[in-house]
C-alpha positions, 0 to 999 in steps of 0.5 A: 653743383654748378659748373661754370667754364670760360674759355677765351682766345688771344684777342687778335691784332687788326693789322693782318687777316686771320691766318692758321695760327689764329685759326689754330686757337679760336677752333681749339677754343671752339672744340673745348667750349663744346666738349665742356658742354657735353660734360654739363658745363655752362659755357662762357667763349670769348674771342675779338680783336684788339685795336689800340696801338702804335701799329694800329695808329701807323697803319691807318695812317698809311691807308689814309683812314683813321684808326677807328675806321681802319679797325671796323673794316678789319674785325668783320674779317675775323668774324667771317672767318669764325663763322665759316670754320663753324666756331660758336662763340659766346661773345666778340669783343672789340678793345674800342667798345665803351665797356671795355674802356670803362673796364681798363680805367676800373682796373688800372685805379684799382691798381693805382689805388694799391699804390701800385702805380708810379710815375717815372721816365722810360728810356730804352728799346721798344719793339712796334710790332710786339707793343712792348719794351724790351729789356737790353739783356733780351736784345738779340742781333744787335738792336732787334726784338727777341720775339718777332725779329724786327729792329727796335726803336729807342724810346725817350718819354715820360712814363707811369710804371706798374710796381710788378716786380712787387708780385715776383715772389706771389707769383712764384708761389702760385705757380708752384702751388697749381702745377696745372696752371700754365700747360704744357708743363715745358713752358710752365718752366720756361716761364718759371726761369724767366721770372726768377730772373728777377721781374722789373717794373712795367712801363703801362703809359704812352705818350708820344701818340694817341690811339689808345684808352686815356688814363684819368689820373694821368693826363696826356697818356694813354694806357700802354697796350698789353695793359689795356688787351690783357683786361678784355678777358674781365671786360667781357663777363661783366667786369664793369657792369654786370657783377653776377655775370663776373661771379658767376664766370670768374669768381666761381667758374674754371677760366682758361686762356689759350694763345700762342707760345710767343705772347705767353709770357704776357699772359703768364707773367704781366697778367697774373700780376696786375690780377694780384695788384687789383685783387682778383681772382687768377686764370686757372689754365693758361695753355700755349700751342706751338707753331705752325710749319708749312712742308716743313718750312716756316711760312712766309708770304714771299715763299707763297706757302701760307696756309689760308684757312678757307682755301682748305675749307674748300678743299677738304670741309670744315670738320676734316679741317678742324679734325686735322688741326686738332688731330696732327700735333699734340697742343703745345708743340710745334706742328707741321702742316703738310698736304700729304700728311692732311690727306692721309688723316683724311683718308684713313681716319674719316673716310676708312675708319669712321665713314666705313664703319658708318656705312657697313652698319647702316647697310647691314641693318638696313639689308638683315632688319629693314633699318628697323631696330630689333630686340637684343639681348643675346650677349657674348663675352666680346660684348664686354671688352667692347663695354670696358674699351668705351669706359676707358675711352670716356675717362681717357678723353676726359683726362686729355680735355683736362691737359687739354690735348685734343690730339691725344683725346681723338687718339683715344676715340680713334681706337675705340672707332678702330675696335669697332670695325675689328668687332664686325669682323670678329662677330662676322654679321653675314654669317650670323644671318645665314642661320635663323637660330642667330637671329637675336645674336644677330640684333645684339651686334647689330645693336651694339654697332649702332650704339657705338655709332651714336655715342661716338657721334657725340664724342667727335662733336666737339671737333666736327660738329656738322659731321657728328649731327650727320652721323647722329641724322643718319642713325634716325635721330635727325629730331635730335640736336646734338649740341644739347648732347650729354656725356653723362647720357651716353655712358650705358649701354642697351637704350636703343628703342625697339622699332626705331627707324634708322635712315640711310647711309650716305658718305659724309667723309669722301675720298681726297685723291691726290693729283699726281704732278709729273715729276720733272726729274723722274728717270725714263727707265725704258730709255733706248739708246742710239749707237750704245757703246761700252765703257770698255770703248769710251775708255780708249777715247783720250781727252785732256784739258789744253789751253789755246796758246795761238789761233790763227785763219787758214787762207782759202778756208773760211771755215777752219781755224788752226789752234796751236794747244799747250797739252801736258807733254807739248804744243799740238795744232789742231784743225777745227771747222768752227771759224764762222762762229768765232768772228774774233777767234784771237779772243780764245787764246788762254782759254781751256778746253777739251781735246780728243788727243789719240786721233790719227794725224790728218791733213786739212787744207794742207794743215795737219790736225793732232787731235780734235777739240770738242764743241757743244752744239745748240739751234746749229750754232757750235761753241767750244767747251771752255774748263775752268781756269783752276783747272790744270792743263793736261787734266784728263777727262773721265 
């Protein structure tokens, strides 16, 4: 029977660069076109951007091109991108190509056909940045977008309306009869929620610019943008043009969105809708993911904390990129994007496990077999619970692919991984070569540890391509390419060929080292102290807060200056060499300060001092400590 899988990625706005959110979903769209491969599946994958719009218009206008210009300097950007992150998609689709205008105007006359079209006025909020009107009960602060946060525009203009609200109970029951249909089941029941609100007719025309497709029944309008984006996912496998192409994809394949939780609602709710209106077939599986922190903030560009997907490229690879987007949260859920957290996966993951056992099997054939395959088949019982642990590994995997849950999928593969590493221990390879009559128990380890090697190498491939060709070229199979690779082909075990050649181990997963910066708050714990003294002497110091009350020079004494101090108790004076620093001393008086109060009376000049005020010194020049006026007078210091 034939298997037909078409996945796709949101088409993607021309107004920014590709970031990690997009990077996150077009390399999730990548790992399940190449897993669907691996099952037999023919693949259909599709991403692009979309180019129509209000902001488009705006943008271009601001950078002094037109649309149509500004657009093909932006969506080579989002091809490069791909293609540094090694995602082989099937087709890239520009929202300004004849075939999907042809594609827009057949859907929307089928759905003005269906007498589902009508015309009308929109008077209301529409948010630029999202492209879409917003209803007064989802308005939040007054006059600002519930999505992206930005205020909204009123809109007064003449309008045709898609009757969606006429889908509301059809789509209900759809997604009540295909529990599967919008993943992760959380947001099936946010969308759930939102519908039985009651569903209202869709604005799908603008007429106040024109940068969009026109609509050939309603002249002067052009098609409202989510209603043009949204029919890229037909335009693509032929919709307009090629009906076996359609057939085959569509009408007769698995078809999978995936996206952003924060344009689901679009693709759960108005895309579904129009489908039923032009009487095609729905998406079998729409999937959201969740957002992307960085350290545990939201990434801005004022804070400089956004993750640029080829700068950690460079630094990590791009399958250790890949694997660890994949791997660090479970798809649907919020994810934080943390360089520790990177490194560590890296380092324990890719480079312990998976490099390790590589490299200790290769090194070992190599050292007892001279890296050419033995006969093997003296086994042990232990063989077996590794057999088991591979069968269950291949129906875990393919149960989370179902769910699409990349994390959970690797976690799986990671443990059979870790079970091998545990298996060299157990079987212990070097004491087995210290003994002749081990000889074929031996090969039957040894064995076993390559073929683990390879099929695993298969089982990563949709995550990290270039490295499971690696493992596959340093297992011997460089003839062999591993993206015609099949599952079904890796289930039994026993099918290495006796003689063949296995080639050199050589690290495919490097250590990532962490610079240590200096902490500039780290403590000096062998800090020597000048002139310690104990807390028992510091205790016999009585310092008190005083406010100046009168400040006055000492005639023949340039540097002293004599305070007159309100203590707690009573009025002191007290002499202080500090003159030279206080050109107009007059301006201390109701200033607070500190004052040493249990020092021995002396005369100074002739004046007595009864106590000293204390004084902070910095590059020689000398300043009183001033206390906070809330601060009551006779406050002692501690």
């Amino acid at each position: 029977m034939e298997k037909n899988f078409y996945v796709t990625t949101p088409i993607y706005y021309v107004n920014g660069d590709p970031h990690v959110g997009s990077a996150y979903t077009t390399i999730a769209a990548d790992a399940i076109a190449r897993y669907k491969k691996t099952m037999g599946y023919d693949v259909f994958f599709l991403t692009g951007t979309d180019e129509h719009g209000q902001k488009v218009e705006e943008t271009a206008k601001l950078k002094g091109l037109t649309p149509q210009a500004w657009t093909d300097v932006m969506a080579p950007k989002f091809m490069e991108m791909w293609k540094a992150l090694n995602v082989n998609y099937t087709d890239f689709i520009r929202t300004t190509q004849t075939r999907h205008k042809d594609a827009v105007k057949k859907i929307l006359k089928k759905v003005y056909d269906e007498g589902d079209i009508y015309k009308g006025a929109y008077e209301g909020k529409y948010c630029v940045s999202c492209e879409t009107f917003v209803p007064e009960n989802q308005v939040v602060n007054e006059n600002h977008c519930p999505d992206c946060g930005k205020e909204l525009r009123i809109v007064q203009e003449e309008s045709y309306f898609f009757r969606m609200s006429k889908y509301q109970d059809a789509l209900l029951a759809h997604i009540d009869a295909h529990p599967d249909f919008i993943l992760p089941h959380s947001r099936r029941n946010e969308v759930i929620s939102f519908i039985k609100q009651g569903l209202q007719d869709l604005s799908i025309s603008r007429n106040t610019f024109e940068w969009g497709i026109p609509i050939e029944f309603a002249p002067g309008h052009i098609t409202y943008v989510w209603f043009d984006a949204l029919t890229n996912y037909l335009t693509a496998v032929g919709y307009e043009n090629n009906p076996e192409l359609f057939d085959k994809f569509w009408n007769h394949g698995e078809v999978m969105h995936l996206l952003g939780k924060d344009i689901l609602r679009f693709h759960a709710i108005i895309w579904p809708c129009m489908l039923l209106s032009a009487g095609e077939k729905l998406p079998d599986k729409i999937v959201a993911h969740g957002w992307w922190t960085s350290e545990g903030e939201k990434m801005s560009k004022s804070k400089g904390n956004v993750v640029a997907p080829l700068d950690e490229v460079a630094k990590y690879g791009v399958d250790a990129f890949r694997y660890c987007l994949l791997r660090e949260v479970n798809f649907g859920n919020d994810g934080d994007y943390s360089t520790n957290s990177i490194v560590t996966r890296i380092n324990s993951d890719l480079a312990n496990d998976l490099g390790n056992l590589l490299n200790r099997t290769l090194g070992m054939y190599k050292k007892y077999f001279d890296g050419k395959v033995v006969e093997g088949n003296k086994f042990e019982a232990i063989d077996e619970t590794v057999k088991e642990l591979y069968k269950e590994t291949l129906k875990l995997v393919e149960h989370h692919m179902e769910k699409v849950e990349y994390s959970r999928a690797l976690e799986a593969i990671w443990k059979f991984i870790s079970r091998m590493n545990k298996y060299i221990d157990e079987t212990a390879p070097w004491i087995l070569a210290k003994d002749e009559a081990q000889k074929e128990r031996l090969g039957t380890v040894m064995n076993f540890l390559v073929e683990s090697l390879y099929k695993v190498a298969l089982l990563v491939y949709p995550y990290m391509p270039e490295s499971a060709q690696k493992i596959w070229n340093q297992l011997g199979y460089d003839n062999l390419d591993i993206r015609e690779g099949k599952i079904e082909d890796i289930k039994g075990w026993n099918t290495l060929t006796v003689g063949h050649i296995l080639g050199n181990a050589e690290p495919i997963f490097p250590r990532i080292e962490i610079e240590k910066k200096e902490d500039p708050l780290a403590i000096n714990e062998e800090l020597v102290v000048e002139n310690p003294i104990g807390i028992e002497d510091f205790s016999k110091v009585a310092i008190e807060v005083v406010e100046i009350v009168e400040v006055a020079r000492i005639e023949g004494a340039d540097k002293l200056l004599k305070f007159k101090v309100k203590t707690g108790t009573e009025v002191r004076q007290i002499v202080s060499g500090i003159a030279k620093y206080y050109p107009n001393p007059e301006e201390l008086v109701g200033k607070k300060v500190m004052a040493v109060l249990n020092l021995t009376p002396v005369k100074l000049r002739g004046e007595l001092s009864q106590g000293m005020l204390l004084s902070t010194e910095e590059k020689k020049r000398i300043k009183l400590v001033e206390i906070d006026n809330s601060v009551k007078v006779g406050s002692k210091i501690k």
